[in-house]
SERO-4910 file (N, C-alpha, C, O; in steps of 0.05 Angstrom, whole numbers):
BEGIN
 pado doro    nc1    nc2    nc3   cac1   cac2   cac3    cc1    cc2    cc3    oc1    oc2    oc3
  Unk    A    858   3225   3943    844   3249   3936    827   3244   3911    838   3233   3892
  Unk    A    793   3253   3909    783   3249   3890    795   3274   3874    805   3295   3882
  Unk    A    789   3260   3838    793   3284   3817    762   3296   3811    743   3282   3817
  Unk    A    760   3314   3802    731   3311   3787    741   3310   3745    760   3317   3731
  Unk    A    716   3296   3742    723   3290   3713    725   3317   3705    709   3332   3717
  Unk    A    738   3328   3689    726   3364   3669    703   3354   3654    693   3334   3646
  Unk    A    700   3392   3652    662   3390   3633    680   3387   3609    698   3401   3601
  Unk    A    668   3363   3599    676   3365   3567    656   3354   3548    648   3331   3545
  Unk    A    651   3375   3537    630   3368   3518    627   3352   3502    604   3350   3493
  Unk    A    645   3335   3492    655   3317   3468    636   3288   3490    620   3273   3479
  Unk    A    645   3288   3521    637   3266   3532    608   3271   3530    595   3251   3523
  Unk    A    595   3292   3536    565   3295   3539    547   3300   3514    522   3299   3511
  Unk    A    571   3308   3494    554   3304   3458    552   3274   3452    531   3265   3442
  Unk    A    578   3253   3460    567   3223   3460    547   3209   3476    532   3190   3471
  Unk    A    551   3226   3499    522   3209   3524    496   3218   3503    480   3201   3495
  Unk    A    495   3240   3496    474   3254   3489    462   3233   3465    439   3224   3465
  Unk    A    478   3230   3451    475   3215   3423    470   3180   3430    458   3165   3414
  Unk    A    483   3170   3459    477   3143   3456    445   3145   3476    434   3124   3478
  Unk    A    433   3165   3488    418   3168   3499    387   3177   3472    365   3186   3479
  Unk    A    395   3169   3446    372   3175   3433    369   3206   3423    350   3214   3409
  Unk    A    392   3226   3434    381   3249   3429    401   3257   3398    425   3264   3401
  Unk    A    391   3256   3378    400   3251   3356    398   3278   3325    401   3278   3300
  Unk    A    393   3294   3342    396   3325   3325    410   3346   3337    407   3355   3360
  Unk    A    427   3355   3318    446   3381   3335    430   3406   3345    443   3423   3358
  Unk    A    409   3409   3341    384   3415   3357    382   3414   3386    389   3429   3405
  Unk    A    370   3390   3384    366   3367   3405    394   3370   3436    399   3375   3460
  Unk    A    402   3362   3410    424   3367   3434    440   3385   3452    449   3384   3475
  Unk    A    441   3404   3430    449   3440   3439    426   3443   3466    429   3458   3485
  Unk    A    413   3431   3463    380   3431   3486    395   3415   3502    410   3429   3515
  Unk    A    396   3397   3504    396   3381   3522    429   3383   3546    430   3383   3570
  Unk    A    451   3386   3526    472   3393   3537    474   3421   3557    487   3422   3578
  Unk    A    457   3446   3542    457   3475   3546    474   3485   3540    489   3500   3553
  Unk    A    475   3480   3517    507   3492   3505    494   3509   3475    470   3510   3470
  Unk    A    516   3523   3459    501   3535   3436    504   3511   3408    518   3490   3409
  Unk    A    490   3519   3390    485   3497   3373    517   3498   3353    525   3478   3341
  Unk    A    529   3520   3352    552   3526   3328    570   3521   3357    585   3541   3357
  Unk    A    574   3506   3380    594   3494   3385    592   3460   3392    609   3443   3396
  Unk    A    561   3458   3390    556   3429   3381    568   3420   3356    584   3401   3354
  Unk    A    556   3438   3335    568   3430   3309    590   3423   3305    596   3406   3288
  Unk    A    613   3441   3327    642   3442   3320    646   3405   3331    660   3390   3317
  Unk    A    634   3399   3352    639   3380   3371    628   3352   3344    644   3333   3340
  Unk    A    615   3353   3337    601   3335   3319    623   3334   3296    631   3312   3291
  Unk    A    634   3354   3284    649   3355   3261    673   3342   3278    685   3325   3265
  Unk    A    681   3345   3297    706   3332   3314    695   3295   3310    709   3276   3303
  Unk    A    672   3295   3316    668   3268   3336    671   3250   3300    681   3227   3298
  Unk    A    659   3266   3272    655   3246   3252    687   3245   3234    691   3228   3217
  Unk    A    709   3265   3242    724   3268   3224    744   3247   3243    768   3248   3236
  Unk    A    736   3224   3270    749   3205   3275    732   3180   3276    739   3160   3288
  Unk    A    709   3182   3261    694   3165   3254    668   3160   3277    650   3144   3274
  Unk    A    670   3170   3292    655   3155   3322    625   3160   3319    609   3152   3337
  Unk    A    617   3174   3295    590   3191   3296    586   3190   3259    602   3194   3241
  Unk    A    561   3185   3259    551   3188   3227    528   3203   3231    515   3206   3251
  Unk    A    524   3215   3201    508   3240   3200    492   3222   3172    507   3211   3155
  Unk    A    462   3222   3170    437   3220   3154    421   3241   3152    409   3252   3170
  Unk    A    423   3246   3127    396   3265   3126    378   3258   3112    377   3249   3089
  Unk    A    359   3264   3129    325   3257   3127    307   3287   3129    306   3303   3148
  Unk    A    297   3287   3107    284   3318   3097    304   3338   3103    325   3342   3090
  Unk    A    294   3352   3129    317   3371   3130    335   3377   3154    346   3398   3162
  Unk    A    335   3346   3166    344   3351   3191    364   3324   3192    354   3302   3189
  Unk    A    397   3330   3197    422   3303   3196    409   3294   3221    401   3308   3240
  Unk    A    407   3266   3218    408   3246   3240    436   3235   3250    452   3232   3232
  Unk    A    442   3230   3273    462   3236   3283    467   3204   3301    455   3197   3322
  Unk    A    487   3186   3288    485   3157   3303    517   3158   3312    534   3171   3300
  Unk    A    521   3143   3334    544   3129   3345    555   3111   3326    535   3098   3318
  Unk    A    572   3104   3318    588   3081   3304    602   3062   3329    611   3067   3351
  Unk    A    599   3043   3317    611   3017   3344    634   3031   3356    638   3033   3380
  Unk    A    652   3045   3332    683   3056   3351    672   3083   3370    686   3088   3390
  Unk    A    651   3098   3366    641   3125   3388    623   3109   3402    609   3124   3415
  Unk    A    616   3085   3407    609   3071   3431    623   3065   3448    620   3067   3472
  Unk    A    641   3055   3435    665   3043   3447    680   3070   3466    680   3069   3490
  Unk    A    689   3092   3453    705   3116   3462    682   3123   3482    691   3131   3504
  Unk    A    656   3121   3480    642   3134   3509    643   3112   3520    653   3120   3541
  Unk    A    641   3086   3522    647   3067   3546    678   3073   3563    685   3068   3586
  Unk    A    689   3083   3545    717   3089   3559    717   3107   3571    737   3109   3586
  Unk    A    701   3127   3572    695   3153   3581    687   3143   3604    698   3151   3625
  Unk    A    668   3127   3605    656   3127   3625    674   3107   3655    673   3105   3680
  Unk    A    684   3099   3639    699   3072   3658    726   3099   3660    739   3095   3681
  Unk    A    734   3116   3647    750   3136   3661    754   3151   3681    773   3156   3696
  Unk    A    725   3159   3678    701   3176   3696    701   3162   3730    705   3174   3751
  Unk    A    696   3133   3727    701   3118   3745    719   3116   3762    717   3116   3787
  Unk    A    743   3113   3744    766   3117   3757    775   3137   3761    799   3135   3767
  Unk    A    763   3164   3760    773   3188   3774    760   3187   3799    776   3191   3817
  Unk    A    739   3183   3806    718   3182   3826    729   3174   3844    718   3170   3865
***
């Protein structure tokens, strides 16, 4: 029996971010989600290191750290194996 993966935003705030889309902006767009539960998701993803925040004028830039590369590769090879 296939599973389906759950919607979880944590997996599609990391695609989002290794895919270049790098403002909680940006991404609230791109996910379709609201921006103050991106935020929450972002404050999750840096308080285990996987995500760093730069700010440049007035907008945080938003990067993957080798270990939130790593956790969406696992995601994804999870994803796989639910399929």
């Amino acid at each position: 029996m296939k599973y389906r993966f759950p919607n979880c935003k944590i997996e599609k705030v990391l695609t989002s971010i290794l895919l270049k889309t790098n403002t909680a902006v940006k991404i609230s767009k791109k996910i379709n989600s609201t921006q103050s539960s991106v935020i929450e998701v972002l404050r999750i993803l840096e308080s285990y290191n996987l995500i760093t925040k730069e700010k440049t004028g007035r907008v945080k830039i938003i990067t993957l750290t080798e270990k939130g590369k790593r956790a969406q590769e696992l995601l994804i090879e999870l994803k796989g194996l639910m399929l």
